[in-house]
C-alpha positions as CSV (number, residue, x, y, z in Angstrom):
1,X,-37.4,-53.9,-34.2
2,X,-38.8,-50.6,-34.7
3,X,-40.9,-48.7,-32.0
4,X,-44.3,-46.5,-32.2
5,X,-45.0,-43.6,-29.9
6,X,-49.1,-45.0,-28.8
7,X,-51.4,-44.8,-26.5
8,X,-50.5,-46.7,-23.4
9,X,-49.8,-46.5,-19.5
10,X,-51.6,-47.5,-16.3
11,X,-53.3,-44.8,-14.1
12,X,-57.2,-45.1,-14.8
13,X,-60.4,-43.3,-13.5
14,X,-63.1,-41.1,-13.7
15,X,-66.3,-40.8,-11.4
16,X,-69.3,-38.5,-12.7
17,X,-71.4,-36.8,-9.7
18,X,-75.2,-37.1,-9.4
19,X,-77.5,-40.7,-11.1
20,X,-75.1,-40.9,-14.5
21,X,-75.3,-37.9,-16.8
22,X,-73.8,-35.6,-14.4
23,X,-70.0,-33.9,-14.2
24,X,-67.3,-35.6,-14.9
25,X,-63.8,-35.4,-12.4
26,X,-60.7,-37.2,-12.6
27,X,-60.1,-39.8,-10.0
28,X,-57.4,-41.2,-8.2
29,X,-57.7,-45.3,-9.5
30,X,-55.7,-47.6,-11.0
31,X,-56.8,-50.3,-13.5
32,X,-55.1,-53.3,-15.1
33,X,-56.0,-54.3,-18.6
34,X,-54.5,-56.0,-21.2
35,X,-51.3,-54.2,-22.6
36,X,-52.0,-51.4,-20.3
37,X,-54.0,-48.3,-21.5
38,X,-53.8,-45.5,-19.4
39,X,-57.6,-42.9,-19.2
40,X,-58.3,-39.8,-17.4
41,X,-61.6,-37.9,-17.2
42,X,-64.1,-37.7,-20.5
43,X,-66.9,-35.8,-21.9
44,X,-70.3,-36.9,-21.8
45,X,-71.7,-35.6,-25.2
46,X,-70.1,-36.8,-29.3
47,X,-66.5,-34.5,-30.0
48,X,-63.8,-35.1,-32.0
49,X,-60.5,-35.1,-30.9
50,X,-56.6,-35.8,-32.7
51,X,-55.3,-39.0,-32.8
52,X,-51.9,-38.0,-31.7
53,X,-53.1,-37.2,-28.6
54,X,-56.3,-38.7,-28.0
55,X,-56.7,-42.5,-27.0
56,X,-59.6,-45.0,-26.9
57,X,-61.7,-42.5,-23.7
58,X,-61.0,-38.9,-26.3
59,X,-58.8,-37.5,-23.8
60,X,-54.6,-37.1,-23.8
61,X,-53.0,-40.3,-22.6
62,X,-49.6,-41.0,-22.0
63,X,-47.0,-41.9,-24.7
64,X,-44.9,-44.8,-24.6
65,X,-43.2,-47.0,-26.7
66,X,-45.1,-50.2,-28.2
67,X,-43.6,-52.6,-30.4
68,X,-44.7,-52.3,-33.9
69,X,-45.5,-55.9,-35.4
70,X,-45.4,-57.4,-39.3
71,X,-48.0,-58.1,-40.9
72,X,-48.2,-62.0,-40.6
73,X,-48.5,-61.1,-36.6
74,X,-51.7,-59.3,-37.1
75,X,-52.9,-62.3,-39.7
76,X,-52.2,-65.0,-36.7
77,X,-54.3,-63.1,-34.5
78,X,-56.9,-62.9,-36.5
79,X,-57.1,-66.3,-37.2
80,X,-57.6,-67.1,-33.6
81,X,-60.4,-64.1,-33.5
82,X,-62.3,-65.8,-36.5
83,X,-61.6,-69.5,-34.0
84,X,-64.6,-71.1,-32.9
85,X,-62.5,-72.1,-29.7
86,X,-63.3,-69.1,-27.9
87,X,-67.2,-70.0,-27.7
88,X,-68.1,-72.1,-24.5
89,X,-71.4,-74.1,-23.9
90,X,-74.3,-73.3,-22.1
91,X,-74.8,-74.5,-18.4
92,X,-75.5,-77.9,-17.9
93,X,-77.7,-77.8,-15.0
94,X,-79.7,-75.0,-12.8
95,X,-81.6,-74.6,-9.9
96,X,-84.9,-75.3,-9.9
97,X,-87.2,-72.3,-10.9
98,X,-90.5,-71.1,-9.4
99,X,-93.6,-69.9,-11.6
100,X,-95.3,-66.7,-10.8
101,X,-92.1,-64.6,-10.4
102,X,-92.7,-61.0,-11.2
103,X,-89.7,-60.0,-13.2
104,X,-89.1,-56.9,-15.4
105,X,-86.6,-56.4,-18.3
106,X,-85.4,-53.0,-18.7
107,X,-84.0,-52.1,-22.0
108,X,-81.1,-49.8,-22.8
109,X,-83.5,-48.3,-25.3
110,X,-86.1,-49.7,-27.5
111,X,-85.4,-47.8,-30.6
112,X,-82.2,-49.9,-31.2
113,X,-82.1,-53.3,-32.1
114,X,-79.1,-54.1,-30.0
115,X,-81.3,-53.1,-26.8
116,X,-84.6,-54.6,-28.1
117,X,-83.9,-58.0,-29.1
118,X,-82.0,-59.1,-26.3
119,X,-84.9,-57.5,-23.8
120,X,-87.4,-59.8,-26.1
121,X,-85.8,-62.5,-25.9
122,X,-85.5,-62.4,-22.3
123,X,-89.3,-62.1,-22.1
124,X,-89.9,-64.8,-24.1
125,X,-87.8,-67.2,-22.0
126,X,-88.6,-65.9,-18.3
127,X,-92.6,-66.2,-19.8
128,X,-91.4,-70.1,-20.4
129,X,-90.7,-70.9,-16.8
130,X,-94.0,-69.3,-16.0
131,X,-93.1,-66.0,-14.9
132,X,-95.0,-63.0,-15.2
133,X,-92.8,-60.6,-17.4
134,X,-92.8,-57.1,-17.8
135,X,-90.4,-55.3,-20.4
136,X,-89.4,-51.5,-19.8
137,X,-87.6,-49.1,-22.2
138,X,-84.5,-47.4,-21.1
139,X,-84.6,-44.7,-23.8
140,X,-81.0,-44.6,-23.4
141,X,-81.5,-42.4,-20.5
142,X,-83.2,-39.8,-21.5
143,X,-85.1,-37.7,-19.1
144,X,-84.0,-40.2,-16.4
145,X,-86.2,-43.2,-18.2
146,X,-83.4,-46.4,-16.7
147,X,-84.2,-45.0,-13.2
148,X,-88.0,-44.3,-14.0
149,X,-88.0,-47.7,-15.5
150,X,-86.7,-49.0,-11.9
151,X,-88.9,-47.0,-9.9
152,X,-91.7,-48.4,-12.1
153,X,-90.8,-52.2,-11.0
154,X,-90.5,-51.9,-7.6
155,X,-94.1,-50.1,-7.7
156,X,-95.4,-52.7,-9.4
157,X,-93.9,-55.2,-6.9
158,X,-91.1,-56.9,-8.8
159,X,-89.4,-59.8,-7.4
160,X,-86.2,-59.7,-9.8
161,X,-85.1,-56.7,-12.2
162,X,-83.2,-57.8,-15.3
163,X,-81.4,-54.7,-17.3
164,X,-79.3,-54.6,-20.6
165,X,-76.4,-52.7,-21.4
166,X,-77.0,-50.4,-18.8
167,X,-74.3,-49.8,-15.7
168,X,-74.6,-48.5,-12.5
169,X,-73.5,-44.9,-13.3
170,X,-76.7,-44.6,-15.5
171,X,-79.0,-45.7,-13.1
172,X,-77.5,-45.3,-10.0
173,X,-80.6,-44.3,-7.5
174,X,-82.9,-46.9,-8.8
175,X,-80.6,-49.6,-8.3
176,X,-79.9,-48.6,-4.7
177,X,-83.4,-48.5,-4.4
178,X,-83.5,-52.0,-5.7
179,X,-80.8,-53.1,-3.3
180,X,-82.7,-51.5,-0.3
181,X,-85.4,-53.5,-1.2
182,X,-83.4,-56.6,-1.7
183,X,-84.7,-57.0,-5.1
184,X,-82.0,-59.0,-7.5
185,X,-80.6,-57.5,-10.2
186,X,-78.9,-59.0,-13.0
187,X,-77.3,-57.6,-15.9
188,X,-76.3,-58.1,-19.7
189,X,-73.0,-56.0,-20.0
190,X,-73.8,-54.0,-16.6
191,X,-71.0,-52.5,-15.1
192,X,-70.7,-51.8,-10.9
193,X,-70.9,-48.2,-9.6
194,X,-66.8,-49.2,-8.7
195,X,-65.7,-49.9,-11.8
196,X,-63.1,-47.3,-12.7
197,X,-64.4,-46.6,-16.4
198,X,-67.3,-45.1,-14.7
199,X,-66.8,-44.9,-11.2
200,X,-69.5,-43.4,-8.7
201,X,-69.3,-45.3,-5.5
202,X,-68.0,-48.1,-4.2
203,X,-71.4,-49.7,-3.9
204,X,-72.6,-53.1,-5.1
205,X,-75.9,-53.1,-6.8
206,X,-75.8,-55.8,-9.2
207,X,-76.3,-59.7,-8.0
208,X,-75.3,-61.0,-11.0
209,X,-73.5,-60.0,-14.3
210,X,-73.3,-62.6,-16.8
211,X,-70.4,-64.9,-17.4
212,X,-69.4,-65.4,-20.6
213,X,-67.0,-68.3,-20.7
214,X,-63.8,-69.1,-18.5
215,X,-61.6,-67.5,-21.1
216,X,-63.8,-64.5,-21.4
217,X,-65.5,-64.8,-18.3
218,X,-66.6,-60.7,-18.0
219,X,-68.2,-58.4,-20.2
220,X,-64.8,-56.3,-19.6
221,X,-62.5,-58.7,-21.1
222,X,-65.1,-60.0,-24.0
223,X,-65.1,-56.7,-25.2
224,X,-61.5,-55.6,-25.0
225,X,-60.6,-58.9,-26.7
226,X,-63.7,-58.1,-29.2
227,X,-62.0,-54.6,-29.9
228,X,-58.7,-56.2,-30.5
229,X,-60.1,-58.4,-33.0
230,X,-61.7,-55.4,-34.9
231,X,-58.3,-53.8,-35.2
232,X,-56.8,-57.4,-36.5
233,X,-59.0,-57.4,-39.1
234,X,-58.7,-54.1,-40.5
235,X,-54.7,-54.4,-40.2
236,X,-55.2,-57.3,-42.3
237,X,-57.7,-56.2,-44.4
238,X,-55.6,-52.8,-45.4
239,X,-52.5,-54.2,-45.6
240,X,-51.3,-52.4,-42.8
241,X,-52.4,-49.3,-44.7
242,X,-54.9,-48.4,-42.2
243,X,-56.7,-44.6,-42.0
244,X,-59.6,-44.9,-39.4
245,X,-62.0,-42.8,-37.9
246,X,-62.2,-44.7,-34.6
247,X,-65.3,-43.8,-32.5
248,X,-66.0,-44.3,-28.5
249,X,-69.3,-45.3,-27.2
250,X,-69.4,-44.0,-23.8
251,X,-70.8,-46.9,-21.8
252,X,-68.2,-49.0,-20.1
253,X,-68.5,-52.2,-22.3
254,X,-68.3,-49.8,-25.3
255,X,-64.6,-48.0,-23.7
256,X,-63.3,-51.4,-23.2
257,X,-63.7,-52.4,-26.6
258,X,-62.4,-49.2,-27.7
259,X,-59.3,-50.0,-24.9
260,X,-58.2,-53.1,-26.8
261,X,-59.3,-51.9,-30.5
262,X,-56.8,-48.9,-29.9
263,X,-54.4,-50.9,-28.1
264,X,-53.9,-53.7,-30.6
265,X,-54.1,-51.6,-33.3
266,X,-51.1,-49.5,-31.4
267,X,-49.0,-52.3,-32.5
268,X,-49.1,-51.3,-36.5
269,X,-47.0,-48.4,-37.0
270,X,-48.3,-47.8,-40.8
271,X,-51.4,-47.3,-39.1
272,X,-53.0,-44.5,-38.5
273,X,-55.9,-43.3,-36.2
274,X,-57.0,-40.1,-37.7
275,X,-59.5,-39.2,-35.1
276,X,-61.7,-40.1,-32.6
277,X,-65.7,-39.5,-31.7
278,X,-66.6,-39.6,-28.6
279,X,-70.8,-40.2,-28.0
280,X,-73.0,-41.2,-25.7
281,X,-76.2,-43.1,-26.0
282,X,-78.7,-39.8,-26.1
283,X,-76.4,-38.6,-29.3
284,X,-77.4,-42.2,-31.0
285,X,-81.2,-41.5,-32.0
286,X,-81.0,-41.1,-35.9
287,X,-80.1,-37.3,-37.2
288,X,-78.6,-37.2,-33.8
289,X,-75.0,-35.2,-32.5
290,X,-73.2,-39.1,-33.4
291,X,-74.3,-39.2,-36.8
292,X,-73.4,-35.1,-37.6
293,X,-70.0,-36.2,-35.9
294,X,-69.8,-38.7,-38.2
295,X,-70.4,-37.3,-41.2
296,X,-68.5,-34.1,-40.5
297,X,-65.3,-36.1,-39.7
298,X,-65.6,-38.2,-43.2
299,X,-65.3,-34.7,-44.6
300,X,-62.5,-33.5,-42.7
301,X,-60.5,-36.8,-43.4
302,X,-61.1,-37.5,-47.1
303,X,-57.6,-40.4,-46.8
304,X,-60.0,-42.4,-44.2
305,X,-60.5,-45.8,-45.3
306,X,-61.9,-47.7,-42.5
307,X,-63.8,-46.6,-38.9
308,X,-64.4,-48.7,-36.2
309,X,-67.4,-48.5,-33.9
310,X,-68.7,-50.7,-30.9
311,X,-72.8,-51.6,-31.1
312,X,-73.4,-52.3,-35.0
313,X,-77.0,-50.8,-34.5
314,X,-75.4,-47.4,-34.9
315,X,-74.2,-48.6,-38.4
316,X,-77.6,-48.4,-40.2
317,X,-79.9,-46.3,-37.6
318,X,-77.3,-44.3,-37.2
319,X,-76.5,-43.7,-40.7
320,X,-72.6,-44.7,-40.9
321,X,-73.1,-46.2,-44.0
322,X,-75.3,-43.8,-45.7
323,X,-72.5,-41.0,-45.1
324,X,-70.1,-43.2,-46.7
325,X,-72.4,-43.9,-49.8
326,X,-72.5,-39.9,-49.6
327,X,-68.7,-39.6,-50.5
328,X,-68.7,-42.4,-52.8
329,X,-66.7,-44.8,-50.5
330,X,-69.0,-47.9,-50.4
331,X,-66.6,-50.4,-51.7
332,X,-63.5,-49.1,-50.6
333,X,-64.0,-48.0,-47.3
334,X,-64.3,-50.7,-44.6
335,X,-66.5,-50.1,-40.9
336,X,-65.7,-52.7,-38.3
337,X,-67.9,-53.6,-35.3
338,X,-67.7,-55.2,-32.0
339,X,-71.3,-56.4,-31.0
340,X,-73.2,-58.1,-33.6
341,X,-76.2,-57.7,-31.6
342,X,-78.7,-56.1,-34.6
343,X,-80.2,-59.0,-36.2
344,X,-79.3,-59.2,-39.6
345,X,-79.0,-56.1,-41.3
346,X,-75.8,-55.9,-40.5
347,X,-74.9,-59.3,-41.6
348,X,-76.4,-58.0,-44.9
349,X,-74.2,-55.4,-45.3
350,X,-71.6,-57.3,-44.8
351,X,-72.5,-60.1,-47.1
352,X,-73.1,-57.3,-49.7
353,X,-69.6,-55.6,-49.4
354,X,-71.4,-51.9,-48.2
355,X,-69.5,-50.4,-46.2
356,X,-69.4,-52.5,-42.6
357,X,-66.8,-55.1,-43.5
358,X,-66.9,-57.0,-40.5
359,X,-68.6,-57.6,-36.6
360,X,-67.8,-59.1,-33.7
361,X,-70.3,-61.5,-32.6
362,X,-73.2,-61.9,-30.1
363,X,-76.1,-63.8,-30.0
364,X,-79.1,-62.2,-29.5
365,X,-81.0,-64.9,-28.4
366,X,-78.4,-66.3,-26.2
367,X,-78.2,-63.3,-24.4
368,X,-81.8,-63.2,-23.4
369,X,-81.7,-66.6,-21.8
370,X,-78.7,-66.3,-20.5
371,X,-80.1,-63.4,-18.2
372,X,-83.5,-65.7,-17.5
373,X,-81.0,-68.3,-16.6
374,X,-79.0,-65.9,-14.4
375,X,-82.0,-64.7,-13.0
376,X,-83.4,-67.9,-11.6
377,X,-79.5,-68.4,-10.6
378,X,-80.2,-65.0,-8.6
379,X,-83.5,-65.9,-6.8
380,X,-82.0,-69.5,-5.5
381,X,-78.7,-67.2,-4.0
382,X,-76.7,-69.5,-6.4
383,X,-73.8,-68.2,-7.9
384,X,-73.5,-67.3,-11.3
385,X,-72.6,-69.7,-13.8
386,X,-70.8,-69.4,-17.4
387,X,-73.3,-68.8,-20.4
388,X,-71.1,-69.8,-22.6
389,X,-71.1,-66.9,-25.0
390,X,-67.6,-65.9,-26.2
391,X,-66.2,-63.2,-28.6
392,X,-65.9,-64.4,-32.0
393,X,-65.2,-62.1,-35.4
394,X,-67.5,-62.6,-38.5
395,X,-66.7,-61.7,-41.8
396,X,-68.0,-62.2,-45.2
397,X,-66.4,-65.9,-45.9
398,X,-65.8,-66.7,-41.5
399,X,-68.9,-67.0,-39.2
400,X,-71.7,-65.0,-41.4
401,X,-74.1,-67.9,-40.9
402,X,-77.6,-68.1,-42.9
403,X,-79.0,-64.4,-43.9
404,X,-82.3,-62.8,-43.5
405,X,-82.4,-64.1,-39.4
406,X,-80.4,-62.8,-36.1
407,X,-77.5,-64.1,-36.2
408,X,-76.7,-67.6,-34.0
409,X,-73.2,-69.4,-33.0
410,X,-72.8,-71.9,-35.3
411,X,-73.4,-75.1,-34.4
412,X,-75.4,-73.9,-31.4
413,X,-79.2,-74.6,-30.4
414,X,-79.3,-72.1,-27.5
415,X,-82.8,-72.6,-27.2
416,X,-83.2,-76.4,-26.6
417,X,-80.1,-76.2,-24.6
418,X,-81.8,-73.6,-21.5
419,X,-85.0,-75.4,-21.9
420,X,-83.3,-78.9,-21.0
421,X,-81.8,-77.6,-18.4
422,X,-84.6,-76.0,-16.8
423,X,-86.9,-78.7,-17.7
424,X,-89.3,-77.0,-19.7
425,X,-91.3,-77.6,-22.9
């Protein structure tokens, strides 16, 4: 069997100084993950970078050999991905609840779709059990607005603080705060202030992250597994033939996806990753530094025939597909995503053949009540308990559900589910 000099190793770590936006430094840490990927230090702000040198963090990781694979071993794999065995059930009891909580949801930042909907639908299922609910937008970061958000709550004397896509390293003085004040905090895709993708301290802020499902039971390994599916499917889809522009969404869920989309796709030695964008969420805003990047490296590679990119928002705010249209590459150029999180404009696209090809899937509204549910989890002290939600790959013909609505597991009423178990109407 023939080998592939890729992008592998083990030594992992980085730790920024200051509340998340501040200097980066390379950190003694080790990290196991699937298949071994080996990251030092990063950039905070959208670069490009070589492929030969550059794995799924843009910086230089170590070579070593990987086995390169045939194409029917990229096809079995993504059969599983597109297997509805990976998706759990919701919990079938909880503690009881208590009305008049004072809860806020802080958004990762209301202007995408993959940060709104999940904070609405955890309003609208914490205002179910009677709680008073207060939603708070994260703007990404931006002038400090996930720690002004914070501040905000515990002026305003929340009880529980429930945050999306945001990890300690973004918002690491408010949630000490929080902690001093022993206010819970629970998270959708939050990652600790230890974790080594984007280490600060070895603090504990969060109570409570969501589980997904025993088989995926973190956010870590639902989006590496998530990212390996994305690089299946385009293996598949290009008959091995693959040219990507791969970009890396700086936020830990977003790395790990990129860990195990580079990883896996590693494994195809006619493939080849032309490049890699680096961003972080204040480059997303439209006409931003990600979608310059973008645009600038569709010019650079004209061979590029697919890119891969975590949060599917970025696709159409971001104008991904519009900057293919621009170089006439709308039916033969194929964007993969690995967090269908943006209602149903992506599931459009797909549907329609322009441009994104394929998603990985998350329901919205699951992932709102699952945070209510881990909430009221949080204020009993009970542990957390699996959601339920597991990574699954839709594609036009697997898993694209009904159009025109957010996107739902099949098979799944997520809603009459939580209320059962929380015995509400």
């Amino acid at each position: 069997m023939r080998f592939k000099q890729a992008r592998t190793g083990v030594d992992l770590g980085r730790t920024r100084t200051g509340t998340g936006r501040g200097r980066w430094k390379v950190l003694s840490a080790a990290l196991l993950v699937p298949s071994l990927l080996v990251v030092a230090g990063s950039a905070s702000s959208a670069t490009t970078s070589s492929a030969g040198t550059v794995g799924a963090t843009g910086v230089a990781l170590q070579a070593h050999s990987v086995a390169s694979e045939p194409l029917s071993w990229f096809t079995a794999r993504l059969a599983a991905d597109y297997s509805l065995s990976t998706v759990g059930s919701t919990p079938t009891s909880a503690p009881a609840h208590h009305a008049g909580k004072n809860i806020w949801v802080i958004s990762c930042g209301q202007a995408s779709t993959g940060c709104s909907l999940p904070t609405a639908n955890a309003v609208t299922s914490g205002k179910l059990l009677g709680w008073k609910m207060t939603s708070c937008d994260g703007n990404f970061g931006i002038a400090d607005a996930y720690d002004t958000c914070i501040r905000s709550a515990i002026a305003a004397g929340a009880q529980g603080v429930e945050i999306v896509s945001t990890d300690c390293n973004q918002a690491y003085t408010g949630m000490l705060a929080l902690k001093a004040k022993g206010i819970p905090l629970v998270g959708s895709e939050g990652f600790e202030c230890s974790e080594p993708l984007g280490y600060i301290s070895n603090q504990k802020v969060f109570t409570g992250n969501i589980l997904y499902t025993k088989q995926y039971p973190s956010a870590k390994a639902l989006n590496f597994q998530a990212g390996r599916a994305a690089a299946d499917y385009l293996v598949v889809h290009d008959h091995g033939n693959v040219r990507v522009i791969n970009t890396d969404f700086s936020v830990v869920a977003g790395e790990y996806a990129d860990l195990g989309f580079v990883n896996e796709l590693a494994h195809c030695a006619t493939c080849k990753l032309l490049t890699t964008i680096k961003y972080s969420p204040p480059d997303t805003p439209a006409g931003g530094t990600f979608q310059t990047e973008f645009a600038s490296a569709l010019a650079k590679y004209p061979n590029a025939n697919a890119a891969y990119n975590w949060p599917d928002a970025i696709v159409n705010q971001d104008g991904m597909i519009s900057a293919v249209d621009s170089v006439g590459k709308r039916s033969s150029f194929c964007i993969v995503t690995s967090q269908d999180s943006a209602g149903p404009t992506n599931d459009q696209a797909i549907a329609n053949g322009n441009a994104q090809c394929a998603d990985g899937a998350v329901d919205v509204v699951w992932n709102g009540y699952a945070l209510t549910d881990e909430m009221i989890r949080a204020l009993d002290k009970a542990p957390m308990a699996y959601e339920g939600m597991g990574p699954i790959l839709i594609s036009k013909g697997h898993n694209l559900g009904k159009l025109g609505v957010n996107w739902a597991y099949p098979g799944v009423n997520v809603v009459a589910a939580y209320k059962k178990i929380w015995g509400v109407k």
